[in-house]
C-alpha positions in Angstrom: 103.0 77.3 100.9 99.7 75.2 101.1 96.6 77.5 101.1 95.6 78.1 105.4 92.6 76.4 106.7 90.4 79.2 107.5 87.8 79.9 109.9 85.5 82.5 110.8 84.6 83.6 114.6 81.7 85.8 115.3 80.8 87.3 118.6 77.4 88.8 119.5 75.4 89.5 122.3 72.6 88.8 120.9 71.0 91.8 120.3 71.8 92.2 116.6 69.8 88.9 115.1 69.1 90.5 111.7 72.9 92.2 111.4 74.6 88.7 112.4 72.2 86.6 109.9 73.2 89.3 107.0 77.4 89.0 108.2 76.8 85.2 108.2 74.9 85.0 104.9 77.8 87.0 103.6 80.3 84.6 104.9 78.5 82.0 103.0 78.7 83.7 99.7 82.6 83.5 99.7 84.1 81.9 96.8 86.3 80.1 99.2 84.2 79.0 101.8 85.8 78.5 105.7 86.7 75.4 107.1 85.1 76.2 110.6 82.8 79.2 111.8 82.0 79.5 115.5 79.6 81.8 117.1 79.8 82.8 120.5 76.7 84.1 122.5 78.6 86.8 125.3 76.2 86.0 128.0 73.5 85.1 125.8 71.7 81.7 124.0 72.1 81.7 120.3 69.4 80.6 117.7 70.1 77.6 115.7 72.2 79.3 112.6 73.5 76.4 111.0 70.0 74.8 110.4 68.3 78.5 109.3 71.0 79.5 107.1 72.9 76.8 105.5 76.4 78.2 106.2 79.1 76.4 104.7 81.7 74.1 106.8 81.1 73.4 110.2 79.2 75.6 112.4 80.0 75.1 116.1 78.1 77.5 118.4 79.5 78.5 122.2 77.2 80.1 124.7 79.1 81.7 127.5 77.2 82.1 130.9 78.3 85.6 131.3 79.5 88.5 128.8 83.1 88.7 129.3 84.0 91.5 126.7 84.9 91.5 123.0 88.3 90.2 124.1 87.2 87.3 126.5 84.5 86.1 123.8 87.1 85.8 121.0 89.1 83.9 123.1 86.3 81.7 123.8 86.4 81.4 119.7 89.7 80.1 119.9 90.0 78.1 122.5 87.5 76.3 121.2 89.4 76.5 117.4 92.2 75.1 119.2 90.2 71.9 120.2 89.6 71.2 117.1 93.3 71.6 115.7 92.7 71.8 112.3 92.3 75.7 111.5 95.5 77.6 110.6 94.0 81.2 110.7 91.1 82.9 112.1 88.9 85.8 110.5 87.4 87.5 113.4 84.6 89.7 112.4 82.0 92.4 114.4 78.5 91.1 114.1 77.0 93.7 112.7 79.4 94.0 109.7 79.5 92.8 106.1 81.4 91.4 104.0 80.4 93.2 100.6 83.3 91.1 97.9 82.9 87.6 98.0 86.5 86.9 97.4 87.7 88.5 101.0 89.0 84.8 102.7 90.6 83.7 99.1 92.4 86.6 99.5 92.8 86.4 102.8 94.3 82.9 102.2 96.6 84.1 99.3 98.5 87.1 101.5 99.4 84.2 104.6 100.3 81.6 101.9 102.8 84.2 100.6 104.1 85.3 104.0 105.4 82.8 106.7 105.6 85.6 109.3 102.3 86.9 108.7 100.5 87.4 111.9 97.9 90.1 111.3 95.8 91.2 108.6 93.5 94.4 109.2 90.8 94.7 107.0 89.4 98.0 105.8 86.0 99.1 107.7 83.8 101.5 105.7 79.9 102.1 106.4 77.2 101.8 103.8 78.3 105.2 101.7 81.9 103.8 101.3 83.4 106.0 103.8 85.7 105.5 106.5 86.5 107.1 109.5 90.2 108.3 110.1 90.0 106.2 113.5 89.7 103.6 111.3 93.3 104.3 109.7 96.0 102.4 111.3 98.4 105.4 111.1 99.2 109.0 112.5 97.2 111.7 111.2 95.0 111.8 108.3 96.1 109.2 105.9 94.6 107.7 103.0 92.5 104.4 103.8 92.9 103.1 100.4 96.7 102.9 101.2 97.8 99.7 102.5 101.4 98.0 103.8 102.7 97.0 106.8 101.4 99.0 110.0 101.6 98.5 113.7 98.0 98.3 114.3 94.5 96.9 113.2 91.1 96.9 113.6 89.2 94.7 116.0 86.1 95.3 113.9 87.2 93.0 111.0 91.2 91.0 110.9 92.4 87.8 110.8 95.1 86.1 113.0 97.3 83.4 112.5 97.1 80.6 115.0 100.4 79.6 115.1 101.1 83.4 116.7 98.3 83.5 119.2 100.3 80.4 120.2 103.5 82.0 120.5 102.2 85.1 121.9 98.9 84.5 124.0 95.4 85.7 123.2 93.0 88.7 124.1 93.6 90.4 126.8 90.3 89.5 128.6 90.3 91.9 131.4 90.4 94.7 129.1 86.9 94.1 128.2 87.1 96.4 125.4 89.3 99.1 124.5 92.9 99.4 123.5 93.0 95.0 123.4 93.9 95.2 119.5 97.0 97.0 120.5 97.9 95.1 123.5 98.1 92.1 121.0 99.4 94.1 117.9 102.9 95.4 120.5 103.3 91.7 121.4 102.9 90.4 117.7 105.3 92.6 116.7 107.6 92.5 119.4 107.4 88.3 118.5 109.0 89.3 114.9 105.1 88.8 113.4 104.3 90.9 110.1 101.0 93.4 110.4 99.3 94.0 107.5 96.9 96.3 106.3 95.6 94.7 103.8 92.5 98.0 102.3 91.2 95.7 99.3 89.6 93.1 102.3 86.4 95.0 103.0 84.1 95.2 105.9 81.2 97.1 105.5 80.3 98.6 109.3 77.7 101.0 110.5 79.0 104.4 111.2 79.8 104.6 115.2 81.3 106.2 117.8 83.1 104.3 120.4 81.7 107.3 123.4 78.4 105.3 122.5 79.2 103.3 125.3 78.3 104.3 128.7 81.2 102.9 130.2 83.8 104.2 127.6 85.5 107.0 128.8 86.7 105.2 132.3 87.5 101.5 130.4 89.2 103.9 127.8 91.8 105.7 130.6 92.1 102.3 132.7 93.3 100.1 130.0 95.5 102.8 128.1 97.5 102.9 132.0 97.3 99.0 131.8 98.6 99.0 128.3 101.4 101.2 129.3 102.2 99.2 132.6 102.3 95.7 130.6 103.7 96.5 127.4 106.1 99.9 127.2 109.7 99.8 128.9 109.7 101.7 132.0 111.3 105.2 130.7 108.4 105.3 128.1 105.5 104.4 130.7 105.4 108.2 131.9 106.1 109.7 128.6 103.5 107.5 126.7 100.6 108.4 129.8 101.5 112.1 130.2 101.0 112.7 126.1 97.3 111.0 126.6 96.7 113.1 129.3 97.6 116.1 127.4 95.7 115.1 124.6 92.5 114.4 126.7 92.7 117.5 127.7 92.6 119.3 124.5 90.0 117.0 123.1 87.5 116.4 125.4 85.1 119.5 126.3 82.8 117.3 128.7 83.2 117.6 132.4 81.5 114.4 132.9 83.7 112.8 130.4 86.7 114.1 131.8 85.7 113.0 135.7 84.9 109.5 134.4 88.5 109.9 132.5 90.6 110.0 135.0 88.6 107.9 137.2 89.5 104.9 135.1 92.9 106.2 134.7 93.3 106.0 138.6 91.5 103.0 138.4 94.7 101.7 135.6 97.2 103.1 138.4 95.8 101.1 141.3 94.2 98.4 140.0 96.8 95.2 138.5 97.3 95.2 134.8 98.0 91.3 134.5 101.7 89.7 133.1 104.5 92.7 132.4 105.8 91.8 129.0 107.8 94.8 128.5 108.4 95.3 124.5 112.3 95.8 123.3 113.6 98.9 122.6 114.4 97.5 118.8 110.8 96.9 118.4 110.0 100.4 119.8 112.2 102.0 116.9 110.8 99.2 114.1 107.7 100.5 114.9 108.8 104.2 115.2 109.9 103.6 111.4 107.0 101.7 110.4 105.2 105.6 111.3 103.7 105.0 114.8 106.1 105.5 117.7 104.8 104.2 121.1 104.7 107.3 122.8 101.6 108.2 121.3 
């Protein structure tokens, strides 16, 4: 197969200038340089990069009028990707990340140019010491990031999609706003017949975080795991998958406050409409049961 027009999309909100020149400086380093990159300013204006910087290919920036989410601004990316029609895959990457090898997109291009069903690549995500976290790991329990293979998951942080899937499939789901979208999209990928790769040798390098940082993350967390559950699992696992979250919150969490804002959002999932029911096959529950991450947990 031909070598995939790439591009890179970046989403920011504008408070990371410094961390999103760095990523973009990074991007320019590549040995293969991207077709496209498009940055999009989640409710907020955006400097002029192309002219500071000198990035490679063309440089489109969007500025949206409100922030709609990590979801909602990477489909803004590829909506406007699509208007241009000439990009075959998209690297989507955190703005404060960093691409440390400066071969990531030719290899990148090499694993879809091999791989006709392709539709996800996951990249590793490691802060500045080399470590990463277990969340990290797209797999059950503590498993080695330096292994890679097919998986059922990835990492919003740092990936790359293939266009002709989001096509097939549909895009972010925006109302998520953040939270659980990566698997939304990975259970309907997969449930498509699309390959997911986790591909450890493509390297982001990423602060180390935790996602409670947010203020807003324990209630997002609960609503969107119901919605997930409502729009993508067949109806005998809905109460299966829920209840073993529950149970789990339970044992993990040790804050009251965390726990009332928990199951706020997860009556807030209950009541609230989860969007389009897409309800995966059971064939694609048991593919991914075998791949080592059954959808019950």
């Amino acid at each position: 197969m031909e070598p995939p027009r790439i591009a890179v999309a970046v989403v920011t909100m504008g408070n990371r200038p410094a961390e999103v020149d760095a990523l973009l400086e990074s991007v320019a380093k590549q040995d293969v340089p991207p077709a496209r990159i498009v940055i999009v300013g989640n409710g907020c204006p955006l400097p002029e990069f192309a002219r500071r910087l000198s990035l490679p290919g063309e440089v489109t920036a969007v500025e949206l009028d409100e922030n709609l989410g990590c979801p909602g601004g990477r489909n803004a990316a590829i909506a406007r990707l699509r208007e241009f029609g000439d990009v075959d895959v998209v690297v989507e990457l955190d703005d404060d990340g960093l691409l440390v090898d400066a071969d990531v997109l030719r290899r990148v291009g090499e694993l879809y140019a091999a791989d006709e069903r392709l539709g996800i690549v996951g990249f590793r995500i490691a802060d500045e010491r080399g470590e990463t976290q277990q969340r990290h790991v797209p797999r059950i329990g503590r498993s080695d990031p330096l292994r890679g293979g097919y998986v059922t998951g990835f990492l919003g942080g740092g990936h790359a999609l293939r266009m002709a899937m989001l096509d097939e499939i549909g895009d972010w789901p925006a109302a998520f706003f953040f939270a659980h979208e990566e698997t939304d999209l990975a259970w309907r990928a997969a449930d498509a017949g699309w390959r997911i790769l986790y591909a450890p040798e493509l390297l982001l390098q990423h602060p180390k975080t935790s996602p409670a940082r947010h203020a807003v993350y324990y209630r997002v967390n609960a609503r969107n795991r119901v919605w997930l559950a409502r729009r993508r699992l067949p109806f005998a696992l809905v109460p299966v998958h829920l209840g073993v979250w529950v149970l789990l919150t339970l044992a993990r969490n040790r804050s009251a406050s965390g726990l009332r804002a928990w199951f706020a959002g997860f009556a807030e999932g209950v009541r609230e409409p989860a969007g389009e029911r897409r309800a995966m096959r059971w064939r694609t529950v048991w593919r991914l049961t075998r791949l080592g991450r059954p959808p019950v947990i």
